[in-house]
N, C-alpha and C positions, 0 to 999 in steps of 0.2 A: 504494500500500500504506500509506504512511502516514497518508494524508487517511483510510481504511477505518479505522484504530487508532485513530483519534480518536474513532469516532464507535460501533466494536464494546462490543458490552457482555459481557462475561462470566456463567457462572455453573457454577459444580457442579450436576450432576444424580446422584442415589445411584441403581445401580443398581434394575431394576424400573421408575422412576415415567416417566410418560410426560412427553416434549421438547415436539410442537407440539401447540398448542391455540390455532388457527386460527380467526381470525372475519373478518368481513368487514371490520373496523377496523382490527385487529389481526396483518396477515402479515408474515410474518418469512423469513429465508433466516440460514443455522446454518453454522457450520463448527464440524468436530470438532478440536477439538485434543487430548483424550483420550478413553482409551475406545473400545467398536461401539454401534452402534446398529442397530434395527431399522424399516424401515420399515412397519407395518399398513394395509393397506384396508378401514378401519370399516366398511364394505358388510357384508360376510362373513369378518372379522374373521384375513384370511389374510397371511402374509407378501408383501408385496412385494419387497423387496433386500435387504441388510446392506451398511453406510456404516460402515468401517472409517477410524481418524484419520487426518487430514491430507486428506479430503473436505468436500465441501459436501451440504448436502440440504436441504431446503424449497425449493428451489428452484424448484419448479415454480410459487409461488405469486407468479413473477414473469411469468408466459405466461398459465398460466389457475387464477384464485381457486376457481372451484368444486371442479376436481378436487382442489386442493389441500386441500380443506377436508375431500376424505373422504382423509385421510390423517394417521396419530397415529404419531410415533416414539416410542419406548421403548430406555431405555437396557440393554442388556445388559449391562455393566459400570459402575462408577462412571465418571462422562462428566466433562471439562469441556469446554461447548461456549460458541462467541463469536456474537450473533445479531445482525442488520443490520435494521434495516426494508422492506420490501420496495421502497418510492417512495424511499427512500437509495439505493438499492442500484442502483436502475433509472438514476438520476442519474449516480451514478460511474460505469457503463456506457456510459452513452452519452457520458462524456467521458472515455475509455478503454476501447477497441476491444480491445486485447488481453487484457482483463478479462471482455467480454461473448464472446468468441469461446471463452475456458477455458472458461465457464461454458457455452455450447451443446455445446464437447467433451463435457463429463462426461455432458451429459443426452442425445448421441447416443450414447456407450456404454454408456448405462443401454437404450437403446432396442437398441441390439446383441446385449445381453445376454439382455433377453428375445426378440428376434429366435431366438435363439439356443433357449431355452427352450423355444419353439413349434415350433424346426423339432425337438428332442428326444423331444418331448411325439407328436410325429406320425411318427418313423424309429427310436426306439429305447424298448427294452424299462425296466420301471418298476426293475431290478435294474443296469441300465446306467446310467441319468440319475443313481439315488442315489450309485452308487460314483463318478461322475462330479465331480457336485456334492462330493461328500466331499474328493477329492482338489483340487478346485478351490479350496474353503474353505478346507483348512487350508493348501494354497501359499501363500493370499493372507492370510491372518492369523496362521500361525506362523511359529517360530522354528529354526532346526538346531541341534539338541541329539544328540549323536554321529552315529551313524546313522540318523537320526530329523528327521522336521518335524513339530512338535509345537503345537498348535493349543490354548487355551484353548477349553474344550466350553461355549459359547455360545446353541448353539440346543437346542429342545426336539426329539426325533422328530416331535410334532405340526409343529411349523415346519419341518422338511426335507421332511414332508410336501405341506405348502403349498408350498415353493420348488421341488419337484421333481414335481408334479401327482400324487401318489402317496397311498398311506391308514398314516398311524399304523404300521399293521401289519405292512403292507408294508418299514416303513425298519425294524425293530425287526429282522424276519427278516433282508433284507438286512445290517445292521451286525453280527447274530450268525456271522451267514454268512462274512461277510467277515473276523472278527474268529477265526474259526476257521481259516483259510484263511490264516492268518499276515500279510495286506495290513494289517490295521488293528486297534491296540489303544486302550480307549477307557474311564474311569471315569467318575463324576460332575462329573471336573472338568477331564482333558483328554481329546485325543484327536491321533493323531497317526499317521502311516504312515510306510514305508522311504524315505529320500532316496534318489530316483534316479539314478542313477550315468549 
């Protein structure tokens, strides 16, 4: 960790502007130390994940460059992120095993997860995956505020969209639905459902 602090570079990123910008000379591997982040597939311009702080991401640009290159993060909140060079990164790895084993952790439950997504996408309805996904997000990036976990409102519809294989439309009805229905209240700027007892 410290040979890593030597060598990490910092930077603020302001909400909106995009984190990697990827070339063939140029790969990096990120850690968030504040801040979400989102991941895009410049292909067809859809969500991949959300990298919530105290994660890694670009990472993939230590296995394989190309895939990596169609891939642009974007900061959801003011970020500060610490970045490595990817041939550093590869270094300290191989001379610290339990650095390269986190690092396949993470990117095998990245792969869990969408594991996860496809088996959704093909056993459960488009009104299931969103309430699904909804309660999953704000567990995992909010806060208990009395009776309540309370989630900073991050993503567009368009993006739950994408994260949930579903149309715009479809989440809008749903979160109305839902939002009448007493499970979930939700403004421009948070959003948040009943803590389970």
């Amino acid at each position: 960790m410290m040979k890593m602090c030597k060598i990490l570079e910092m930077k603020n990123i302001d909400k909106g502007l995009p984190i990697i910008s990827v070339d063939n000379d140029d790969k990096r591997v990120f850690f968030l130390k504040k801040g979400t982040v989102k991941i895009v597939n410049n292909t067809n311009n859809t969500v991949k994940y959300v990298v919530k702080k105290g994660n890694i991401f670009g990472e993939l640009s230590l296995y394989d460059s190309e895939a990596a290159a169609e891939e642009t993060a974007y900061a959801l909140e003011d970020c500060i992120i610490c970045y490595i060079r990817s041939e550093q990164m590869e270094k300290i790895m191989e001379d610290h095993k339990s650095l390269k084993n986190g690092v396949l952790k993470i990117y095998g439950l990245r792969i869990k997860k969408l594991e996860r997504r496809l088996h959704d996408l093909l056993y459960k309805d488009s009104a299931t995956r969103i309430t699904e996904f909804i309660t999953d997000f704000v567990t995992d990036f909010g806060k208990i505020e009395n009776d309540r976990v309370v989630a900073k409102k991050l993503l567009s519809h368009k993006d739950i969209a994408n994260l949930t294989n579903t149309s715009r439309q479809t989440v809008s009805n749903t979160l109305s639905l839902l939002r009448i229905n007493g499970y979930l209240e939700y403004d421009s700027e948070k959003i948040s459902i009943p803590l389970r007892a």
